[in-house]
C-alpha positions in Angstrom: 19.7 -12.0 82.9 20.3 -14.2 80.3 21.4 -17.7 80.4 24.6 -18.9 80.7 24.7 -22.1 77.9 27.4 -20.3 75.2 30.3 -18.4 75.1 29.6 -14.2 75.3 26.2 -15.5 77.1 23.8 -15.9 73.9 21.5 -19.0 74.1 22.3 -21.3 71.2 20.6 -20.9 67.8 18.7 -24.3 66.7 18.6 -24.7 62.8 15.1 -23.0 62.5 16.7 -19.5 64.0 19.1 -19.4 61.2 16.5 -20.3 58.2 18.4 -23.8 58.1 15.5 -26.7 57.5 18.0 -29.4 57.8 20.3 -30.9 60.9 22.4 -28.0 62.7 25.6 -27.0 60.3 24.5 -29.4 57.4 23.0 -26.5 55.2 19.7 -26.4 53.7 17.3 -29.3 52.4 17.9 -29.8 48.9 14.9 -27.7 46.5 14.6 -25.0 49.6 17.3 -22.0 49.1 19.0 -21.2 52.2 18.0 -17.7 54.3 14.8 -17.9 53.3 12.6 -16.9 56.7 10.7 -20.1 58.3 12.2 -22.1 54.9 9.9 -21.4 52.4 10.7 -21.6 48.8 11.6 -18.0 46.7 8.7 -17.0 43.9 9.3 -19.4 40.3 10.9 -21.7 42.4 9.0 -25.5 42.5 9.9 -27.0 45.8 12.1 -30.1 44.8 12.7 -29.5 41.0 16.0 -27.1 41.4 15.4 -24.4 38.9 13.0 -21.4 38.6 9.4 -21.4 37.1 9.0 -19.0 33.5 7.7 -15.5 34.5 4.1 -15.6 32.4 4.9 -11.9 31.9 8.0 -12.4 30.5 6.8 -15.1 28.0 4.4 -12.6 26.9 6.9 -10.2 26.1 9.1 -12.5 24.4 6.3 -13.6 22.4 5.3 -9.9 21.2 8.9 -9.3 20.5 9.4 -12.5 18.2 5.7 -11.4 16.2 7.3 -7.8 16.2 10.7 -9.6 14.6 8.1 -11.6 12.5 6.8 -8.6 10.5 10.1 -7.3 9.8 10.9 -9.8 7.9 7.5 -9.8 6.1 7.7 -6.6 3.6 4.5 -4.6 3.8 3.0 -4.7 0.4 2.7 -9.2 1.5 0.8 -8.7 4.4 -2.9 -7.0 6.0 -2.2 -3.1 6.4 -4.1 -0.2 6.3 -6.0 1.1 2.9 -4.2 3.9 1.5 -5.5 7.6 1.4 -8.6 8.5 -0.7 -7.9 11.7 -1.8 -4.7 11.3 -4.4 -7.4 9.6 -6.3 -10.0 12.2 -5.9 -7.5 14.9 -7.2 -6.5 12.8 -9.9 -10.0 12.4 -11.0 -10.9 15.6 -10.8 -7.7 16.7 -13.4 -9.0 14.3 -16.0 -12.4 15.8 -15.8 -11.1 19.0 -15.4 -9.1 18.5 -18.8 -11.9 16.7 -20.4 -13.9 19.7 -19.9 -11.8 21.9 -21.4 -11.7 20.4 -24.8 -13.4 21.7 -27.5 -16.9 20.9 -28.6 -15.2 19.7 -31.6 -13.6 16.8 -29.6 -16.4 15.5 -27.7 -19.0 14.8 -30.5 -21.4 13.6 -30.5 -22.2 13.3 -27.2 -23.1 16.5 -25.0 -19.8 18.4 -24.0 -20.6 17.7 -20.0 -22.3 14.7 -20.1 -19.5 12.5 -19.5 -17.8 14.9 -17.1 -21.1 14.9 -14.9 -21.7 11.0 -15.0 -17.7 11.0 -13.9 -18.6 13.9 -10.7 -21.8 11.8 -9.7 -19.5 8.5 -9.7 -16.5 10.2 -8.1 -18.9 11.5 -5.4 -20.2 8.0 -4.6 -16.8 6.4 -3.7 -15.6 9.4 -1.7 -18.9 8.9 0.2 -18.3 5.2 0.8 -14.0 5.2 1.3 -14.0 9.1 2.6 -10.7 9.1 4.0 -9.0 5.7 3.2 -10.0 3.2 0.8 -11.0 -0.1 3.0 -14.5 -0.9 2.6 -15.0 -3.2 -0.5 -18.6 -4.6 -1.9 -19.9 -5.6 -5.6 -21.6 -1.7 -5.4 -18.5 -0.1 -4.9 -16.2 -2.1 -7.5 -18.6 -1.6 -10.2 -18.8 2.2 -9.5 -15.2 2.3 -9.6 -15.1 -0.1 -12.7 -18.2 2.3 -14.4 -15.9 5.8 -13.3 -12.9 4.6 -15.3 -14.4 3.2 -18.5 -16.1 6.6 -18.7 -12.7 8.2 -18.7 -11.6 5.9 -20.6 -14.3 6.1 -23.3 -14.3 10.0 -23.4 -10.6 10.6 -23.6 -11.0 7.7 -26.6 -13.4 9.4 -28.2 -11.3 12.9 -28.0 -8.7 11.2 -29.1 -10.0 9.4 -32.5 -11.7 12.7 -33.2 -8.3 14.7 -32.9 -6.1 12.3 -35.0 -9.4 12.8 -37.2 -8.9 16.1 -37.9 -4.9 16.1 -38.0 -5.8 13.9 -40.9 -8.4 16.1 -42.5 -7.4 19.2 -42.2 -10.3 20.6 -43.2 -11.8 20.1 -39.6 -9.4 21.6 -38.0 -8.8 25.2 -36.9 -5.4 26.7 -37.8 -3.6 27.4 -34.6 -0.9 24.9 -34.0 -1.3 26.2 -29.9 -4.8 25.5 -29.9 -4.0 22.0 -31.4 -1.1 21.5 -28.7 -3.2 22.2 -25.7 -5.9 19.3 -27.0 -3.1 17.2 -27.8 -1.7 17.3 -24.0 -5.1 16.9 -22.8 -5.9 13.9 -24.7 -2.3 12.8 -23.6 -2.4 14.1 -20.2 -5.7 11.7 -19.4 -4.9 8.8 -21.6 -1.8 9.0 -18.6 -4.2 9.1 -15.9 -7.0 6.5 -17.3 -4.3 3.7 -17.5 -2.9 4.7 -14.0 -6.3 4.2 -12.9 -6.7 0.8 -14.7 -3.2 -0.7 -13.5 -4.0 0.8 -10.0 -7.7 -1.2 -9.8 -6.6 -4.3 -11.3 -2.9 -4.7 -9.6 -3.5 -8.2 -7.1 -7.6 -7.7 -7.5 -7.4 -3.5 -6.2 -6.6 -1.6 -4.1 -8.9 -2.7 -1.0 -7.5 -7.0 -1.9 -4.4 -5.4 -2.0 -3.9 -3.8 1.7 -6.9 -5.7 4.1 -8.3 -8.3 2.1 -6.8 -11.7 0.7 -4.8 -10.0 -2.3 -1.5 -9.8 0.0 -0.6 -13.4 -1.1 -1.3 -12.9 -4.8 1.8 -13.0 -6.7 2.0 -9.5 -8.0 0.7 -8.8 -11.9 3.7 -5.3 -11.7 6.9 -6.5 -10.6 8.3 -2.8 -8.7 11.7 -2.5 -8.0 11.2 -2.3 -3.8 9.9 -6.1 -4.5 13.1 -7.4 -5.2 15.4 -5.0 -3.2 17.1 -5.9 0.0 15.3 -5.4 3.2 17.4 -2.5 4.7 17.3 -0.7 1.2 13.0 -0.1 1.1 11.1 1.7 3.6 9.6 -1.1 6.0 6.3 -0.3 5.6 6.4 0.4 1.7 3.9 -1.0 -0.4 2.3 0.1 -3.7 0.2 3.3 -3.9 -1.8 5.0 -6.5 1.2 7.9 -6.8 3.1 4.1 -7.8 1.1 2.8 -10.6 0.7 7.0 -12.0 4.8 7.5 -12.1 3.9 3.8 -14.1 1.7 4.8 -16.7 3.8 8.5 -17.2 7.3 6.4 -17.8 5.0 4.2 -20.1 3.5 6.9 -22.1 7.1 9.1 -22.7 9.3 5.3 -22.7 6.9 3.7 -25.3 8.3 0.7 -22.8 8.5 -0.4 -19.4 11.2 1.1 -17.4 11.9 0.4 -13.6 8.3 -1.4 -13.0 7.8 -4.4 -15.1 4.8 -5.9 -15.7 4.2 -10.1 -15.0 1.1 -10.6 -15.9 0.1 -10.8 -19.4 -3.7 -8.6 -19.1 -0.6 -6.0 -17.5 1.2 -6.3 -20.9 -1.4 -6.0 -23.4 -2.6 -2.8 -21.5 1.0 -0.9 -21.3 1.4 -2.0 -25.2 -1.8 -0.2 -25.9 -1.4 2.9 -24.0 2.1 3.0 -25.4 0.9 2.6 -28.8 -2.1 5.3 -28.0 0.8 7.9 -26.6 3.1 7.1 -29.7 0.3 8.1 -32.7 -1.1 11.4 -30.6 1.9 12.6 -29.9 4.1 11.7 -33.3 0.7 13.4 -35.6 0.1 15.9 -33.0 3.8 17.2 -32.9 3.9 17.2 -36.8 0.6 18.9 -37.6 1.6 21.6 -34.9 5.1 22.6 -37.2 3.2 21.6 -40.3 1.0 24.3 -39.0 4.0 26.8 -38.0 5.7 26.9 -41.3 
């Protein structure tokens, strides 16, 4: 039976029974949060100090979120990112040799018709070895394979070319078919296109591999393109500069005779478009007039 001390016949309750660490009704003890069983403090609370200690896994999470925020604001082609895909290169490459094949034995004198093309497919076969899938691995080897691969495009579409504008000027040499001399004059065109992309595309920021994982990022850029100097929310967020970029560049330069949306800043960049424009204008101004020459 229980003990008659309080009304309805409960015993009283001493400040312990009702969480209370403090004398009976005067509330808790300051820095310990009242109905907290046997008066101990809540979790991120510090006894004494009156507010709540930072969740560790919270300040993690704000501090992924503010790096996330971070590179945002940083475009893509100014910071470390992936290499880009091998293989619009490859197919590239393999249209210039492709073309270069196709010429006449007339335009690749006096060198063997597939030597160049061969000394191109060993090269070409090197580098897809090395960067199979995306270019990222850089070395002195690989630059100067790369380097060795484009001056022999170079070289052979330069010697096709002198030889063509050769024989425009004498006709003598040249067979009359004005198709026969269109087709070598868009091959000699088509790859003086693709040599130059290949050029602007290797030496942009010190190449491809400096431009995307190595220390190129902070270079300021030697081709200014127009998702540079757009507004964030009007470029792609991870846009940067591809091969297919520095291509659609050398095309506009070849047909413009000028820069169009991509300008260049640095002055090796201007020399080279003022030479592949003036290559482009001559094969294509004697080209187009020996062909109706030849019609009429």
């Amino acid at each position: 039976m229980a003990e008659s001390g309080a009304p309805g016949g409960q015993a009283p309750q001493g400040p312990g029974d009702r969480g209370e660490t403090g004398p009976a009704g005067t509330g808790p003890e300051p820095g310990w949060p009242a109905g907290r069983k046997g008066g101990g403090p809540e979790p991120g609370h510090h006894p004494g100090s009156g507010h709540r200690l930072p969740d560790p896994w919270n300040e993690v999470m704000h501090l992924a979120d503010q790096v996330a925020a971070a590179r945002t604001l940083v475009p893509a082609w100014r910071r470390r990112t992936r290499g880009e895909h091998r293989w619009p290169v490859t197919v590239t490459v393999v249209v210039a040799i492709v073309l270069q094949i196709r010429l006449s034995d007339s335009l690749t004198q006096p060198l063997p018709h597939l030597l160049l093309p061969l000394l191109e497919i060993a090269l070409g076969v090197g580098l897809a070895v090395v960067n199979p899938v995306r270019i990222e691995r850089a070395g002195r080897v690989t630059r100067v394979i790369s380097l060795t691969l484009i001056v022999l495009i170079t070289a052979a579409n330069a010697i096709s070319a002198i030889l063509l504008v050769h024989a425009i000027l004498f006709p003598a040499h040249l067979a009359p078919k004005a198709t026969a001399l269109l087709a070598s004059g868009a091959a000699v065109w088509a790859t003086n296109v693709i040599a130059f992309g290949l050029w602007y595309w290797e030496f942009d920021r010190g190449g491809p591999v400096e431009r995307t994982v190595g220390g190129g990022t902070m270079r300021p850029p030697d081709f200014l393109f127009p998702q540079m100097g757009l507004a964030r929310d009007l470029v792609a967020p991870n846009w940067e500069p591809h091969f297919i970029d520095y291509l659609y560049l050398s095309f506009t330069n070849a047909t413009a005779f000028s820069p169009t949306d991509v300008m260049p800043m640095a002055r090796w960049a201007k020399c080279t478009m003022a030479v592949q424009s003036g290559v482009a204008l001559l094969v294509g101004v004697l080209v187009i007039a020996r062909a109706i020459n030849i019609l009429q």
